[in-house]
N, C-alpha and C positions, 0 to 999 in steps of 0.2 A: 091704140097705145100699147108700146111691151107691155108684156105681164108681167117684167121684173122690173117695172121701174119700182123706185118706192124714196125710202127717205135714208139719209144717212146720218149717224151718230158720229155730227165733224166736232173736233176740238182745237185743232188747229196741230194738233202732234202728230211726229211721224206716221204712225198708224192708219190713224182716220184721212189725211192728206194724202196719202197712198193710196187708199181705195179709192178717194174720188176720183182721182186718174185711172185707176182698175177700171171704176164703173165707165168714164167715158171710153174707154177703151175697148168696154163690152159691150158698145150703143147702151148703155142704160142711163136713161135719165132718171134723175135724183131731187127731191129737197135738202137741204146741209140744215140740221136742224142742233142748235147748241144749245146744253141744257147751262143750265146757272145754279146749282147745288147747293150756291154759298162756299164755294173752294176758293181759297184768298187768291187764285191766277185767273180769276173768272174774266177779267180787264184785259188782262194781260194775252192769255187763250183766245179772247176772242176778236179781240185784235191782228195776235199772228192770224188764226184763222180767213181775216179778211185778204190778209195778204196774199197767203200760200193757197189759195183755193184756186180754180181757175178762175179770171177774169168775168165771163160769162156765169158763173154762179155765185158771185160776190152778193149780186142785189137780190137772190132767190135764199139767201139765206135767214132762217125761222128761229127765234128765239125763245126758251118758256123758262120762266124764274121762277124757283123753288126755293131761293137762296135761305129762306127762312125755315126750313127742316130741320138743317141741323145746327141751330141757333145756340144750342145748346153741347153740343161738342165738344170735348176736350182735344181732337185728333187735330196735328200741327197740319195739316191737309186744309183746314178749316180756319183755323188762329196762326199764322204764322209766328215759327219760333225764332228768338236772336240766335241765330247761328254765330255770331261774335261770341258769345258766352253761354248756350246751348249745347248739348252735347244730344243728337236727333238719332233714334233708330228705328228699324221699319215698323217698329208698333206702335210709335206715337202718331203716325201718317194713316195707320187704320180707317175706316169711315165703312159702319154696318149698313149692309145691304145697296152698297152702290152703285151696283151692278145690277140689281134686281130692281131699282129705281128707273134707271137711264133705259133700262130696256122696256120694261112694261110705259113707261111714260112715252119712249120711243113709239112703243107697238100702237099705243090708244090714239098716240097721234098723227098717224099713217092712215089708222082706221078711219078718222075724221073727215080723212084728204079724200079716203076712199080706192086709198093705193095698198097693196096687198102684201108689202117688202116692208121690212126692216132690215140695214146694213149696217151691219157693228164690225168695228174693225181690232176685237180683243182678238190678242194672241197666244200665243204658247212661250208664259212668259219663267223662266225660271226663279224670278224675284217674287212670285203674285204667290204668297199664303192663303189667301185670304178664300174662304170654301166658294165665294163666288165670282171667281176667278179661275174654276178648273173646269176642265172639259165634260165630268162628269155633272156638274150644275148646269154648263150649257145646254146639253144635251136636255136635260128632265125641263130646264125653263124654255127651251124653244117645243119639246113636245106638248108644253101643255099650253103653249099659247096658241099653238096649232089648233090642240081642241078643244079651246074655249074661245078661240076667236077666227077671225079671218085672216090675221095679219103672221106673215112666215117670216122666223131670225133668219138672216142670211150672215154669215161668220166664215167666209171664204179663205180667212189669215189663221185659223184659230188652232191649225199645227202645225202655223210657221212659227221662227223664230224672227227677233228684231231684227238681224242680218239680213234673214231672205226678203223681208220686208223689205227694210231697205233698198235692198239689189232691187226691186220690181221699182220701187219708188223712182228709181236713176234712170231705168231702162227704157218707163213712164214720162220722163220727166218733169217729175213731181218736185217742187222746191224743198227736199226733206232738209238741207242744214240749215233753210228758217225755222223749221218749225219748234216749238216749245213744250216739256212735257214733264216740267220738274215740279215735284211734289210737295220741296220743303220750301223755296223763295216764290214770292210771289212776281219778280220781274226779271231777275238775272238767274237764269239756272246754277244751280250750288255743285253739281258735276259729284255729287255724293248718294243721292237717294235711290233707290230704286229703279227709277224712271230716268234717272240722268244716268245709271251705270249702265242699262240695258241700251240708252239711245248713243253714246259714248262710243262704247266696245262696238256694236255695229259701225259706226263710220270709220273706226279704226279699220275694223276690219277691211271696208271697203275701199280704205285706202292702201292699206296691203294689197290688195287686188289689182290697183291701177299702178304698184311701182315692182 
């Protein structure tokens, strides 16, 4: 078996949809493994997800609900807000330690499989405040899962931008303008948050490219 195969952190958003065409396109076989947080697009995500993945890894896809963590939440990430009479900004979308969740739950359950990879497709994102979401977090959580475990981050996107992503996605041919990755609606992307301004401005961009 490669030594890199292992598991991917898919959501069904540009990002994670990209790498699964990266990895096949690096012979690396993969699990799609979707966590469930309790983030109101959790229906929604993992649905696109079924779509936009390739055919062949539709039915190899692994599921784990945690939905009940952050039961307690105040972040519109979790409770969505009426955008009709809401007025949402990147702090209400917060959710502590989400990043250190998806990965260690990632990492443990690679280890289980007995596969030695974990693929997280975070990037270099200019919207991402949030301290675990910067390269320097990356770095200290993938050295120490290193040495306390058997299972190695693999973050091959993580000083790219949405754009280059993108471009790799198309070039791939990856379905990235299915894919979904909005923060504040739980079914129709709101083209406002975070998430929809970074996946947005990339397609524009790439559509400047083709005209």
């Amino acid at each position: 078996m490669n030594k890199k195969n292992g598991v991917l952190l898919a959501s069904g958003g540009l990002d994670s949809t990209t790498m699964a065409f990266w990895l096949i396109n690096q012979d690396i076989e993969f699990v799609p493994l979707f966590i469930n947080y309790g983030q109101h697009c959790a229906e929604t995500e993992y649905e696109t997800l079924r779509k936009v993945l390739p055919s062949s890894y539709v039915d190899k896809i692994e599921v784990i609900d945690i939905s009940s963590i952050y039961k307690h939440s105040k972040s519109k990430f979790i409770s969505p807000a009426n955008l009709w009479e809401e007025e949402i900004v990147a702090d209400d979308l917060y959710i502590p330690y989400r990043n250190v969740l998806l990965l260690t739950i990632g990492a443990t359950f690679a280890q289980t499989l007995g596969l030695s990879n974990l693929y997280s497709a975070f990037i270099n994102s200019n919207h991402a405040k949030e301290i675990d979401c910067s390269n320097e977090f990356f770095e200290k959580m993938e050295g120490m899962l290193s040495d306390y475990g058997s299972v190695k981050i693999n973050m091959p996107f993580r000083y790219y931008s949405k754009y280059e992503v993108a471009k790799i996605g198309i070039e791939l041919g990856a379905s990235i303008g299915n894919t979904f990755s909005c923060q504040a609606s739980p079914i129709v992307p709101c083209g406002a948050c975070p998430n929809c301004v970074d996946r947005l401005e990339a397609l524009r961009r790439i559509e400047q490219d083709f005209n």
